[in-house]
C-alpha positions, 0 to 999 in steps of 0.5 A, a space after each residue: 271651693 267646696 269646704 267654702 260652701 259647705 262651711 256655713 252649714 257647718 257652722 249652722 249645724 254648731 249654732 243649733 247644738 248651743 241651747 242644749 249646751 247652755 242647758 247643761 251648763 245651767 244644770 251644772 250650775 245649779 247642781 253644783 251651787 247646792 254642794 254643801 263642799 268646801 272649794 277647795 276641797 271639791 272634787 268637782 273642782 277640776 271639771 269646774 275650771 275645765 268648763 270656764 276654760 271651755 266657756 272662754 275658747 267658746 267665746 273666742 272662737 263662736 264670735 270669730 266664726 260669726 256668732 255676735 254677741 256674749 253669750 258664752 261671756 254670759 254662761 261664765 257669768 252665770 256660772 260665777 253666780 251660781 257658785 259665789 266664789 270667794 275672791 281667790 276662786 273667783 280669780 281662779 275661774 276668770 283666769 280659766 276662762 281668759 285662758 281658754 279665750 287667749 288660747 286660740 286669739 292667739 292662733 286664729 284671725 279669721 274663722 277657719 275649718 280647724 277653728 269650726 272643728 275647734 268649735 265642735 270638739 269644745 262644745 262637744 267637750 263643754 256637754 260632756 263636762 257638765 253631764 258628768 258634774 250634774 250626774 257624779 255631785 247632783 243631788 
């Protein structure tokens, strides 16, 4: 009974951590987009395809345990627009992002402690991801 009470301030908690995360995924983008670097050839690359796995495990995972809507589905919109891959980047970053989202539909059916946690450990992980791109490749 006591983690069930404790949950849904929990997931507020989480909820209120979103804006600044989607401001650094902004950030990143926007840094990012600027790069003068052949795709290929980037060294931020990996981070990249990281954060669009991290985007689609939000996306599975902030709508199974209350959050209505596309707002991560969004980020990775985003993110697409700012780098305007060539089709095999872009497929490249779809399928991170579809990885990240079936990684965890596959596991969790209903919002669980593990999956908040799951939440937290992600977004936590999303932050950190877009500080370094902004900060090592920003102009």
């Amino acid at each position: 009974m006591f983690r069930h009470k404790a949950l849904p301030f929990h997931r507020k908690a989480l909820m209120t951590r979103a804006p600044a995360f989607l401001a650094a995924c902004l950030a990143v983008s926007m840094t990012v987009a600027a790069s003068p670097a052949p795709a290929a050839e980037a060294p931020f690359e990996p981070g990249l395809m990281r954060l669009a796995e991290v985007l689609g495990s939000l996306h599975f995972l902030r709508n199974l345990c209350g959050e209505k809507g596309d707002k991560w589905r969004v980020e990775m919109e985003k993110l697409l627009e700012s780098e305007s891959p060539n089709p095999d980047r872009r497929a490249r970053f779809i399928a991170s992002f579809n990885r990240g989202y079936r990684s965890f539909s596959g596991t969790y059916t209903r919002c669980t402690p593990s999956a908040t946690e799951a939440i937290a450990r992600y977004m936590k992980e999303g932050e950190t991801l877009s500080r370094d791109i902004a900060s090592r490749y920003g102009n």
